[in-house]
KOLKE-34434 format. One record per atom (N, C-alpha, C, CB): x, y, z; residue in three letters. Coordinates in pm, whole numbers, plus 50000, padded with zeros to 5 digits. Glycine has a CB too. Layout:
N
XYZALA ...
END
This chain:
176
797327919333895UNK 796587927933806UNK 795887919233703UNK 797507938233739UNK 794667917533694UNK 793567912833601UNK 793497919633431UNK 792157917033686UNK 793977913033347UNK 793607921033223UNK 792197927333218UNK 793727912133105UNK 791637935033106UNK 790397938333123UNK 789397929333033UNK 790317952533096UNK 790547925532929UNK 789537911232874UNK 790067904232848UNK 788687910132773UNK 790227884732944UNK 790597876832946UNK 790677869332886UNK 790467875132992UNK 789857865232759UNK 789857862332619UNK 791037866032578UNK 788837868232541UNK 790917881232496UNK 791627885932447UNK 792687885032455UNK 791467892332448UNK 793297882832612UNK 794607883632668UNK 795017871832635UNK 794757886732809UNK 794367860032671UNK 794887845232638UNK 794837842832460UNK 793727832532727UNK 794307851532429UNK 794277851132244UNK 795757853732224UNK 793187865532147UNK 795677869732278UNK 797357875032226UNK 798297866432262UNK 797957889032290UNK 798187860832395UNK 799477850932479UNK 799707838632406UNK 799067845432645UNK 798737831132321UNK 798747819032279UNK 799017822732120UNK 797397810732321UNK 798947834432062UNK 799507839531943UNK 800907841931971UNK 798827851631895UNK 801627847432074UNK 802797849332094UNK 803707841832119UNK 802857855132152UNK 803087828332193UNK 803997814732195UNK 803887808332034UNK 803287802032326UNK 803087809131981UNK 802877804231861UNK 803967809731736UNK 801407807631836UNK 804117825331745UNK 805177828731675UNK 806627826031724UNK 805007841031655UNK 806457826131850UNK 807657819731892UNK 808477809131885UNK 807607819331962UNK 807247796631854UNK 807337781931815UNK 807427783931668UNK 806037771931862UNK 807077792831583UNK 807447795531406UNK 808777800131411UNK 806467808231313UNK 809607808531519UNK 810667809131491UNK 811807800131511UNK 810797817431523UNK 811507789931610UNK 811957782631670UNK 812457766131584UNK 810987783431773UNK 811187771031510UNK 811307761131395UNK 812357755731299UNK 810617764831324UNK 812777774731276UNK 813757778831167UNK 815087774531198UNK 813807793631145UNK 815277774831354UNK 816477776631376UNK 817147758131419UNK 816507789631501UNK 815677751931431UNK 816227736631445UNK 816267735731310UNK 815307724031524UNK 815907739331248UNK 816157737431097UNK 817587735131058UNK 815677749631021UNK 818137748531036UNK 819667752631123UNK 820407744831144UNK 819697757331247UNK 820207741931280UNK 820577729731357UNK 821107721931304UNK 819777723531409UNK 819657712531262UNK 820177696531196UNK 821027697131048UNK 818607686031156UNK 820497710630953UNK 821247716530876UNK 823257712030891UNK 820737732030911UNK 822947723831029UNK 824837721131116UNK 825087705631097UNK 824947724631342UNK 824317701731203UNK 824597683031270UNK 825117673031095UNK 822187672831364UNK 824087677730981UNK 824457672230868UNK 825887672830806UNK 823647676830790UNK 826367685130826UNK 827437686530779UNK 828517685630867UNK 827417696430719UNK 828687683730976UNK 829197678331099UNK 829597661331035UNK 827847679631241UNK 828167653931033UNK 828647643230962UNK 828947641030836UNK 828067636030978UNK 828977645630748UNK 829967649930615UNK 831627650530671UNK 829457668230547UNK 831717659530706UNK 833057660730763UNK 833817651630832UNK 833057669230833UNK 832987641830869UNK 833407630230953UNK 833667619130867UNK 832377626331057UNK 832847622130738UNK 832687611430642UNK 834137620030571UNK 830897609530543UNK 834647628930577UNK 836087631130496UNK 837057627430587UNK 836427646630442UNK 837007625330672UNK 837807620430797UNK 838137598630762UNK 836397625330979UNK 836567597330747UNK 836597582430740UNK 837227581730574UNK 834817574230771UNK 836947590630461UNK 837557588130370UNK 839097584930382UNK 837247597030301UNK 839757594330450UNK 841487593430442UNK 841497581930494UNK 842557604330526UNK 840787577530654UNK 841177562030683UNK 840777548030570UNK 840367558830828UNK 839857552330479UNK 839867543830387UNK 840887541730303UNK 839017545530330UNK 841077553230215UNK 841867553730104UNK 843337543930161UNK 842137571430058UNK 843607549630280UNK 845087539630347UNK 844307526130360UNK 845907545330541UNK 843257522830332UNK 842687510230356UNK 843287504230208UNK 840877510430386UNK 842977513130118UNK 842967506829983UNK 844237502629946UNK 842477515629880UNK 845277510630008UNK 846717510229963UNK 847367497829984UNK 847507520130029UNK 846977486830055UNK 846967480330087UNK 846657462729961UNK 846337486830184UNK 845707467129933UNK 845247458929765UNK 846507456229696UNK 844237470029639UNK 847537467629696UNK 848497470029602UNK 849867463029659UNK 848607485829576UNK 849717457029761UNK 850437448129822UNK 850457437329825UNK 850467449029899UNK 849597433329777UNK 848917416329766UNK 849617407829663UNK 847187415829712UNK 850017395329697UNK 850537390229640UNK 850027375929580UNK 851407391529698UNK 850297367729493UNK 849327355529451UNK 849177345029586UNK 850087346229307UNK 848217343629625UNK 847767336729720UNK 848957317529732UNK 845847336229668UNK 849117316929797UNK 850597308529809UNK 849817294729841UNK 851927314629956UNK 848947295129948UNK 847897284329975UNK 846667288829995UNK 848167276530086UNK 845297278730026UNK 844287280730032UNK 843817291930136UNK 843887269930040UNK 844197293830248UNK 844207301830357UNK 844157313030269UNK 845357300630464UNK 845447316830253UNK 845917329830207UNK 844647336330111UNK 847427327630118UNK 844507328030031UNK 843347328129892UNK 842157330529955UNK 843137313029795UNK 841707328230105UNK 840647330330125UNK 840717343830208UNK 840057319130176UNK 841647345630323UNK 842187358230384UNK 841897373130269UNK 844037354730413UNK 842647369830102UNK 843047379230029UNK 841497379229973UNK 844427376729933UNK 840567367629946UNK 838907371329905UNK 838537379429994UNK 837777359529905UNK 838687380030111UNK 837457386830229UNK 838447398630271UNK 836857374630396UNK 839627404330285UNK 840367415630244UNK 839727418730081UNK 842137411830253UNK 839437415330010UNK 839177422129919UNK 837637426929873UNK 839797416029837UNK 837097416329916UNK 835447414229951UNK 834717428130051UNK 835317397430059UNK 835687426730171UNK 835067437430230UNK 835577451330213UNK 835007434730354UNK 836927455830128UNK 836947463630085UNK 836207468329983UNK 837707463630081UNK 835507461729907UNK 834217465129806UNK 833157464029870UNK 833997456629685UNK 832347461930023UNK 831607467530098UNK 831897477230161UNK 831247461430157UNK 833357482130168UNK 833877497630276UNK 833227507330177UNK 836027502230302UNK 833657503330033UNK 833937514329978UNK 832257516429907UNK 835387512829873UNK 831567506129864UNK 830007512929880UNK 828907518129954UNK 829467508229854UNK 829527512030119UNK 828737514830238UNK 829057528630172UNK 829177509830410UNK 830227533130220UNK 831077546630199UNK 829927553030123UNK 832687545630105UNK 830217550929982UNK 829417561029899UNK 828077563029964UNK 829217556229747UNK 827387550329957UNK 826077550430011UNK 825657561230146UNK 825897535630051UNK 826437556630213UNK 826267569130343UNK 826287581730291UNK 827497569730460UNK 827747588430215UNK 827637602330165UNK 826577603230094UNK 828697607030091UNK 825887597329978UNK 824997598429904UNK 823517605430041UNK 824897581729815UNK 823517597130093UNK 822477596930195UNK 822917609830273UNK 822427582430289UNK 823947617630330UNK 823877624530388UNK 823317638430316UNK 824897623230442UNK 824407639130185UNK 824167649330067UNK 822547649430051UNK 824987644029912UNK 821597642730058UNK 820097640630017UNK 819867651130108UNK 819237625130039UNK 820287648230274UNK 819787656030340UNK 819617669930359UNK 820047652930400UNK 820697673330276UNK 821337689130231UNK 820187695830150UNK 822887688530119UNK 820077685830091UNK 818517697129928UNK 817617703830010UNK 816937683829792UNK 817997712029983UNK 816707726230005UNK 815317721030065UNK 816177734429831UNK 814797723830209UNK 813387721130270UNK 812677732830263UNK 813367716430417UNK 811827731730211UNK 810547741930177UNK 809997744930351UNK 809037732130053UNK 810477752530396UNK 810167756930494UNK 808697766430505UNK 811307762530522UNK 807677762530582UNK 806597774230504UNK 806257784530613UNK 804967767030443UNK 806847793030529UNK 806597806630588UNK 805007813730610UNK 807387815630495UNK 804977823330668UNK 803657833530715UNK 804347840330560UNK 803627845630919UNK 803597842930471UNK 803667853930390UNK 802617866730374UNK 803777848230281UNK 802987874430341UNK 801917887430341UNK 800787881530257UNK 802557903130264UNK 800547868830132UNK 799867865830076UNK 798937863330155UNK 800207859430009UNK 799447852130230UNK 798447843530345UNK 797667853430421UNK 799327834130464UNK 797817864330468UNK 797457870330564UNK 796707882430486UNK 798617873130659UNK 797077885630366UNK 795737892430288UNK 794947880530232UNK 796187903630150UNK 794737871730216UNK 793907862330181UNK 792997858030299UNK 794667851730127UNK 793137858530436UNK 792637859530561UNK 791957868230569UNK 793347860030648UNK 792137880130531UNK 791297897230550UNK 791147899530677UNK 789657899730488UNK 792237896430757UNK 792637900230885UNK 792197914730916UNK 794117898630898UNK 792347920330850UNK 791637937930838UNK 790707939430874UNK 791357944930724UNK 789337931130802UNK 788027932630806UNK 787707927330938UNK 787337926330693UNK 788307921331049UNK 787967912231167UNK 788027922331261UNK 788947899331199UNK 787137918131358UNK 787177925131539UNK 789027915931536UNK 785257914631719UNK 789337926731681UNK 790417923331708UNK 790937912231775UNK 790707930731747UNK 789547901931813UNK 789907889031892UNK 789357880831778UNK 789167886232056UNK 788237881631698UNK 788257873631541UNK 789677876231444UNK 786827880531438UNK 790207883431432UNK 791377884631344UNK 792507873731454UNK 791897904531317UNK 792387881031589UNK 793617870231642UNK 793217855731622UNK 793957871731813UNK 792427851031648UNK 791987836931654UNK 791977830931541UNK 790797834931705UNK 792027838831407UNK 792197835031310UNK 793667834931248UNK 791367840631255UNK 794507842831310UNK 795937842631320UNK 796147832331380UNK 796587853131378UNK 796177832731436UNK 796137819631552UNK 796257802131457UNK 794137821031658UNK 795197802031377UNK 794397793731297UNK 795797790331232UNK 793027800331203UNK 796297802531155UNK 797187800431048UNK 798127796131061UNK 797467808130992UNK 798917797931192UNK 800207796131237UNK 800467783631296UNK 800537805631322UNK 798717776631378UNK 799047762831390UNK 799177756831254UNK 798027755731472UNK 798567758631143UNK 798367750931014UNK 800157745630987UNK 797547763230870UNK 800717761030967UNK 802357761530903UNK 803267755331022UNK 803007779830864UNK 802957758331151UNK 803797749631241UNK 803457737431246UNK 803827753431367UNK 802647729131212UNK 802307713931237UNK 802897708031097UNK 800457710531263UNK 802377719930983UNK 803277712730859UNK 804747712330863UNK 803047719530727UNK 805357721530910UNK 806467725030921UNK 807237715131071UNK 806307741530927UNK 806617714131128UNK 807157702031269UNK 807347685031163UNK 805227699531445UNK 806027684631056UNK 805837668231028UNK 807437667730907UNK 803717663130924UNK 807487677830879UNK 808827678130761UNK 810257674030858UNK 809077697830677UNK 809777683030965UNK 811257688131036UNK 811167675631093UNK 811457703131150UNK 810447665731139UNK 810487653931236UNK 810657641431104UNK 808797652831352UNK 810637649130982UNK 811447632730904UNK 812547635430854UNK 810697624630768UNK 812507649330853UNK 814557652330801UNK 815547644830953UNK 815157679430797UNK 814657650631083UNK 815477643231155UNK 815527627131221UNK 815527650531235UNK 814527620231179UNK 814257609631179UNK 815647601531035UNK 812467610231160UNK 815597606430926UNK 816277608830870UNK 818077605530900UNK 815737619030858UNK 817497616030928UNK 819367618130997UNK 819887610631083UNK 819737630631077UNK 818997605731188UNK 819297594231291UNK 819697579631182UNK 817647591331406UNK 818707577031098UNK 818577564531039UNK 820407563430928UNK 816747565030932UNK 820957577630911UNK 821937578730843UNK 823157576830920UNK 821847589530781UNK 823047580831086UNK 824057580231138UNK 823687562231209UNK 824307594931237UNK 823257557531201UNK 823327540731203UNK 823747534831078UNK 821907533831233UNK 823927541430982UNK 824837536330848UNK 826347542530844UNK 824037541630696UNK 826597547730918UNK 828237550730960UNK 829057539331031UNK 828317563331069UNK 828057534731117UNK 828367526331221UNK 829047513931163UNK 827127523031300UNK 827947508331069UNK 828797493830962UNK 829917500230925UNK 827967487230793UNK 829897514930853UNK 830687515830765UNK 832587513530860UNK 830167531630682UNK 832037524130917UNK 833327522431051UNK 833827507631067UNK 832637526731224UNK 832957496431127UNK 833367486531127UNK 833897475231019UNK 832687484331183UNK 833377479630915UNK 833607473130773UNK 835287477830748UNK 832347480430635UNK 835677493730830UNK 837147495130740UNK 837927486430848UNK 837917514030711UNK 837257484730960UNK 838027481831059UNK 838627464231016UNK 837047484331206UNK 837317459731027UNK 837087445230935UNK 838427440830818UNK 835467448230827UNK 838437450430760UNK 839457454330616UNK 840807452630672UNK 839327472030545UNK 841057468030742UNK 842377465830804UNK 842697449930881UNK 842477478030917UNK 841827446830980UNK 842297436131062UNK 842847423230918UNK 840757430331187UNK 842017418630800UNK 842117413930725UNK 843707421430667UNK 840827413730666UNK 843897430430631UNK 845217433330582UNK 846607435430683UNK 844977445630506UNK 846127434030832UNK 847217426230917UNK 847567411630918UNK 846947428031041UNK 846187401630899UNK 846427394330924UNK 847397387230785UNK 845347390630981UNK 846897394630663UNK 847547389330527UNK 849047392330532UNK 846877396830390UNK 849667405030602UNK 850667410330599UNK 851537401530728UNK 850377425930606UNK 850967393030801UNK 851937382130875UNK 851847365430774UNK 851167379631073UNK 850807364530739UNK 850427349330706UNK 851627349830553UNK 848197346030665UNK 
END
């Protein structure tokens, strides 16, 4: 079955994927929203394995020979890189949390259009107009919150290895 005007039809169809891609928007929004606080939670997870990192400081005893003195610098050294990576990462995740101006279709926009006054394939095409504008702004935001977020979860990675670093240093102090 042939519409009766093929324009028109591909107007409405390419307006309808278009609102579809505005809603679609919202909900990766959402999403990475979730994924953020996913890694928060992971970062209270790596906190408890820290804090038992720290407990450790309080065990230390005056360095007996040079070894020891250097073992107890870099046990202590990289526990003051665990514990700022640390902050640094949460700091960085929390950023990601602040409120994104998401931009909506408002009734403003669309009486400022005078969508009213248009034939019904000039009003769509001009709908049309509007919705690429807010989805392309709204994709360039959403593609650096998650650009973002990638670049934050490669700062977990040191951090992880830095407590690991720590501990191995507070085995090796706790035989030597």
């Amino acid at each position: 079955m042939k519409p009766d005007n093929p324009i028109a039809f591909g107007c409405s169809r390419e307006l309808e994927s278009l609102r579809i891609e505005y809603q679609n928007q919202f909900d990766r929004s959402n999403k990475l929203d979730n994924k953020v606080y996913i890694a928060i939670t992971f970062c209270g997870f790596l906190f408890v394995f820290i804090t038992g990192l720290f407990s450790g400081i309080s065990k230390i005893s005056l360095p007996e020979n040079s070894v020891q003195a250097v073992l107890t610098a870099g046990y202590i050294l990289t526990c003051v890189a665990v514990m700022v990576s640390y902050v640094y990462v949460l700091i960085f995740f929390m950023r990601l949390l602040q409120p994104e101006q998401m931009i909506r279709m408002d009734p403003e926009k669309l009486a400022k259009a005078e969508l009213e006054r248009m034939e019904d394939l000039e009003a769509c095409r001009s709908l049309i107009l509007l919705y690429r504008d807010i989805i392309n702004e709204n994709l360039d935001k959403l593609k650096l919150r998650c650009d973002e977020f990638t670049k934050g979860l490669k700062f977990i990675v040191p951090t992880v290895l830095l407590a690991f670093g720590a501990y191995a240093f507070q085995l090796v102090l706790s035989m030597v």
